[in-house]
N, C-alpha and C positions, 0 to 999 in steps of 0.2 A: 217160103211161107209168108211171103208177102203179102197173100191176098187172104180175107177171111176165108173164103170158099175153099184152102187148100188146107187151113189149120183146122177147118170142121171137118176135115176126111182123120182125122189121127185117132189112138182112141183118145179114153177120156182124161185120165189124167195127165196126159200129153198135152192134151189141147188146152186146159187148164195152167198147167206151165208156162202155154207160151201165152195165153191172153192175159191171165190174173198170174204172173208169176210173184207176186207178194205172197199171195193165201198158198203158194208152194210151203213158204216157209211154217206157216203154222203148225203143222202137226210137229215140231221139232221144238216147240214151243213150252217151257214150265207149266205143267198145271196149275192155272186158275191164271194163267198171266191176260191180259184185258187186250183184245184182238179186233177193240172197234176202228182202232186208224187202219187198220190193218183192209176194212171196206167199206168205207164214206163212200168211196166212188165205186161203186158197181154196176155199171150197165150193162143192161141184158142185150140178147143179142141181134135183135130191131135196131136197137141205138147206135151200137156200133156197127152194122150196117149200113147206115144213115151215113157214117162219118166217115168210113170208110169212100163211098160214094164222093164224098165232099173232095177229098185225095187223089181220088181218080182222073185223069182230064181226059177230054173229049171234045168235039168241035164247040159245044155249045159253052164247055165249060171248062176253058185254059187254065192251066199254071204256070205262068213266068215269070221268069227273072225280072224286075222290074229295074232297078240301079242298084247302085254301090254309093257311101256316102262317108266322107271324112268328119264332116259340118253339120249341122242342123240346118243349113241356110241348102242344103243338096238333098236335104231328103224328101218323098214324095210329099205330097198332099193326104193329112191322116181322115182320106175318105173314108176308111175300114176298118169295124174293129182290129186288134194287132195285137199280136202273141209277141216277145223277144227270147232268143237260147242266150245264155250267159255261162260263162265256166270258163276253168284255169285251160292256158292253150294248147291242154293235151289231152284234154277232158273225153274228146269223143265228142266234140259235139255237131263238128260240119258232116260226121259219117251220120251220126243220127239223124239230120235233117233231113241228109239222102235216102235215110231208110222210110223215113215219113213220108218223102215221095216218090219212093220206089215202082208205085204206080203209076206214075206219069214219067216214064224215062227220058222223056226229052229236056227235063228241064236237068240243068246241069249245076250240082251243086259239088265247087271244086274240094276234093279232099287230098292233103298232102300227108306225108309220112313225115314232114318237117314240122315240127310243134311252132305255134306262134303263124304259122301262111295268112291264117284272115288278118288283115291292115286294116278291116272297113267295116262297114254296117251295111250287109247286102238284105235286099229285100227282096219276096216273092210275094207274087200275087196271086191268091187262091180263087178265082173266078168274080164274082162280085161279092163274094163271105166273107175274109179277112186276108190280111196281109202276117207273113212270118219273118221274121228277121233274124240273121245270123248275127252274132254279135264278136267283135273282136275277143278272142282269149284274154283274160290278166294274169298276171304273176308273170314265169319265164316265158322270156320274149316277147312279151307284151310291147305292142307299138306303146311310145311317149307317150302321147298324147290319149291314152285308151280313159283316163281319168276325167278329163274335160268333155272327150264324149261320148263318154257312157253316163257319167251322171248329167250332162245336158242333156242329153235323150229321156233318159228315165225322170227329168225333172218337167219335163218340154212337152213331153208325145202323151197329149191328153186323148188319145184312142188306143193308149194302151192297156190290154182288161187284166193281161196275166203276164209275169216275166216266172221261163223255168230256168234255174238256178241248178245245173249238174254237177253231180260230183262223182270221184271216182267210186264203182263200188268196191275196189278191191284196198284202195288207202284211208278211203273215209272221207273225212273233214280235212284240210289243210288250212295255216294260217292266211292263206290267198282269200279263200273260201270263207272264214269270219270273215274278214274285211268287206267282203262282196254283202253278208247277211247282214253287218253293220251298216251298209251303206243303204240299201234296201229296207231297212227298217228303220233308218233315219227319214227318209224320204215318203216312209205312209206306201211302199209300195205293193200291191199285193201279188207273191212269189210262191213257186213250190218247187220243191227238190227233187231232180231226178238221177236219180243213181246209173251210172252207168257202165257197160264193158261188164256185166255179170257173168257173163258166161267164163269169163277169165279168175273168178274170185271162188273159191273150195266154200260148201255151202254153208262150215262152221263159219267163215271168216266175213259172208256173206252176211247173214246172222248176227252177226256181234256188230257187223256195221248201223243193220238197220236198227237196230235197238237203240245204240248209242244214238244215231241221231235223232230217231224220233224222241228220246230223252231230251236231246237237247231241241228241239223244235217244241215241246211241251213246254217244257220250263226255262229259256233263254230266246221266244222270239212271240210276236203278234201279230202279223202278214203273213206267215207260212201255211198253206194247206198243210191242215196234219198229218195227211197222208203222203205217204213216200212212193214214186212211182218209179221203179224198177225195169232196166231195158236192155236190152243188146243189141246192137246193131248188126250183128254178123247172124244168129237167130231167131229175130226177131218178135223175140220175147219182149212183151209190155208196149211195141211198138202202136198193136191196135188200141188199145186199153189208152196210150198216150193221142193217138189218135180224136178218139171218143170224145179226153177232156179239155183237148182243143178245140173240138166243136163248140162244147159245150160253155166255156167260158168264154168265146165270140159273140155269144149268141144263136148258134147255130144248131143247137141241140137245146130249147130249152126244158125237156122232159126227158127227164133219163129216167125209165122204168127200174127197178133192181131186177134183177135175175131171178 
């Protein structure tokens, strides 16, 4: 289900699942409970099309590996708008990146079964639209040094438009994870939260997470899109939908129709 064209053959609420699997949740939802974070972002499906596309590589339009970087003084040149993945080192997050280019199989984004593998800040280059950066994990096993730079980067890389901020969706919030939204809201940075490994989480427990957070994204932060984007990497539920609004915060999308 990597490709759009394979999740438009399902029926309909299938297919809905795996693009919009937030609005899954709703109908399991209190009467009268208020469901607009719930679709801030909804593109139709032109858009995600478009972005899809962006994903894809082809002669004219590569994705590579670009470097690896310990320093600021090693990273490229912030030719491109630039997206960064941040989260605790077990988060999910270098499978996710693979899943977002799952369409271009050549490029090799390394995943380990060992928590803590990323040491660096590797970069990918998405044709001439933006650059992606994996981000060393914090908390356990976090390299030493993950504190100098990560916040030298996110104080420094003035081309960067959006940092996503993952979290587990089956544990929630951890106190790794304040620290990270502390840090990011000290810095004026603008973040959003992606929930991740759903398919592993029972749909009550699923549920109580996203509420909890988006509570606390209402009333405890001011750089966080309100909306909470939901993913699996094994599934690939939310992956196009995450797709989309990396376009779209690069610049790359600047019209997103609603559905």
């Amino acid at each position: 289900l990597a490709a759009l064209s394979q999740v438009l053959r399902l029926e309909r609420s299938r297919r809905t699942a795996i693009v919009f699997p937030l609005q899954k949740l709703e109908r399991y939802l209190a009467p009268g409970t208020d469901t607009a974070r719930f679709r801030l972002f909804q593109p139709g499906l032109s858009a995600l099309q478009r972005a899809e596309a962006l994903f894809r590589s082809d002669r004219g339009h590569p994705i590579d590996y670009v470097s690896s970087a310990v320093r600021m003084d090693h990273v490229p040149p912030p030719a491109l708008p630039e997206v960064c993945f941040i989260g605790r080192s077990n988060v999910g997050k270098s499978s996710l990146i693979r899943a977002l280019f799952s369409l271009a199989p050549e490029v090799e984004v390394r995943v380990s079964k060992t928590p803590g593998h990323t040491k660096k800040m590797n970069f990918f280059k998405v044709g001439k639209y933006f650059t992606l950066v994996d981000m060393p994990g914090y908390g356990y096993r976090a390299p030493q040094d993950f504190v100098e730079m990560v916040e030298a980067y996110l104080q420094e890389r003035r081309n960067l438009k959006r940092t996503f901020l993952l979290v587990d969706g089956v544990v929630g919030l951890q106190k790794a994870d304040h620290i990270a939204v502390e840090m990011l809201e000290e810095f004026g940075i603008p973040y959003v939260m992606v929930l991740t490994k759903i398919d592993r989480a029972s749909r009550g427990v699923l549920l109580k997470k996203v509420l909890e957070i988006q509570e606390f994204v209402k009333g405890s932060t001011q750089g966080c899109f309100p909306q909470l984007f939901l993913v699996s990497s094994v599934e690939f539920s939310g992956v196009h939908l995450l797709r989309c609004f990396v376009a779209h915060v690069t610049g790359n999308l600047p019209t997103v129709e609603a559905s």
